[in-house]
VMD Tcl script that draws the C-alpha trace (Angstrom):
set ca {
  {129.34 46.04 152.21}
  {128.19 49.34 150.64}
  {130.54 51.54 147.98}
  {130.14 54.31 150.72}
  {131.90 51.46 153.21}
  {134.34 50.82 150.58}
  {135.26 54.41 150.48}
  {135.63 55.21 154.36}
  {137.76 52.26 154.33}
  {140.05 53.60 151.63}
  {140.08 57.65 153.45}
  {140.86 55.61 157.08}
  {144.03 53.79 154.98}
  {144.78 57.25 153.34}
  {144.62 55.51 149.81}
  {143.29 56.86 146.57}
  {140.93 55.36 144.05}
  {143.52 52.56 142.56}
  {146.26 50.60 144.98}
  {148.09 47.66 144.45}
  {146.94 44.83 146.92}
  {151.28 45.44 148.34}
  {150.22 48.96 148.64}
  {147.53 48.40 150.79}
  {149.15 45.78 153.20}
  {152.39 48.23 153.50}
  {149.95 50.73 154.44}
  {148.03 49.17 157.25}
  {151.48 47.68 158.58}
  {152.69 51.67 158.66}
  {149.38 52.84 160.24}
  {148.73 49.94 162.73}
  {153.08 50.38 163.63}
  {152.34 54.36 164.17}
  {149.28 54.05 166.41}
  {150.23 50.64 168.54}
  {150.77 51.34 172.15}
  {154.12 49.60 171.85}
  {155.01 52.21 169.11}
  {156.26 54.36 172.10}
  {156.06 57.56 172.55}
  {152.36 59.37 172.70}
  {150.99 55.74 174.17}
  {149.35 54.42 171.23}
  {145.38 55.08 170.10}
  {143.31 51.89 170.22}
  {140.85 52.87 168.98}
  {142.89 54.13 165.55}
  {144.07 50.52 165.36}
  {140.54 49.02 165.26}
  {139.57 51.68 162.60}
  {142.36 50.87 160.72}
  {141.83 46.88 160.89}
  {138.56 47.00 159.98}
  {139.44 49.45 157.09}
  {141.96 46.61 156.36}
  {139.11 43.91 156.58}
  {136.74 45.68 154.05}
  {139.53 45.77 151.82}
  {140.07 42.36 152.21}
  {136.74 40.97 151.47}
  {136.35 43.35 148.24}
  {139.83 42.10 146.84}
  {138.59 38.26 147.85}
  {135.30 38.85 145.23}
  {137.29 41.18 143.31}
  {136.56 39.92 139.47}
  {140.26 40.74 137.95}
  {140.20 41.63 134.04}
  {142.78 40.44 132.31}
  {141.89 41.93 129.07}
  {144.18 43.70 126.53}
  {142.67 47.17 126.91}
  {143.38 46.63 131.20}
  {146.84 44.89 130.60}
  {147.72 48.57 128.53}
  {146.22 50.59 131.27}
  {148.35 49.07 133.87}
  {150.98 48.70 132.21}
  {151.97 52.44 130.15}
  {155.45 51.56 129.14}
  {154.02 48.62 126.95}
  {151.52 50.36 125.56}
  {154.22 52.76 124.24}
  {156.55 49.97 123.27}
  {153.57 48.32 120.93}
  {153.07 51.59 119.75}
  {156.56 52.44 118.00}
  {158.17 49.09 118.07}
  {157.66 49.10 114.38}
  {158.90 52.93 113.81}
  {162.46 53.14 112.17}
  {163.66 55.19 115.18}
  {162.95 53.55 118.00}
  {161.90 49.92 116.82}
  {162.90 47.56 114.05}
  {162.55 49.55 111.12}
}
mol new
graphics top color blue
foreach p $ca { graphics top sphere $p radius 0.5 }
foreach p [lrange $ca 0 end-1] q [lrange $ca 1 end] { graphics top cylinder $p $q radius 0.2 }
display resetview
């Protein structure tokens, strides 16, 4: 797999630079729903569902080798509303005091 792979896999799911492993699976359920034949209406597009699977797959294997980082600085990153709590949790208005 290539980055450039990795990033026609994300523009065929429609997804930007960071999703959540629930974003992506709710996203190839919507796609793959829209574009099955079954789906009614315009008859479905085949080939849109194999574009969309192996979008899917890509995904897949990077998130399988995917090193997570569990350090403080990416804990803070993903998670703002801590990062403000730490902050100010010792200020006499909005913490202890």
């Amino acid at each position: 797999m290539t980055y450039a792979d990795l990033q026609e896999a994300l523009r065929v799911l429609g997804l930007g630079e960071r999703a959540s492993l629930t974003e992506i699976k709710a996203r190839h359920r919507e796609l793959v729903k829209r574009h099955h034949p079954d789906a009614g209406g315009s008859g479905g597009d085949p080939d849109m569902i194999r574009r969309v699977n192996a979008a899917n797959k890509v995904l897949q294997e990077y998130l399988a080798e995917y090193r997570f980082s569990f350090s403080e600085e990416e804990f803070y990153e993903q998670n703002p509303e801590e990062r403000l709590r730490r902050q100010f949790m010792d200020a006499a208005l909005w913490g202890k005091g």
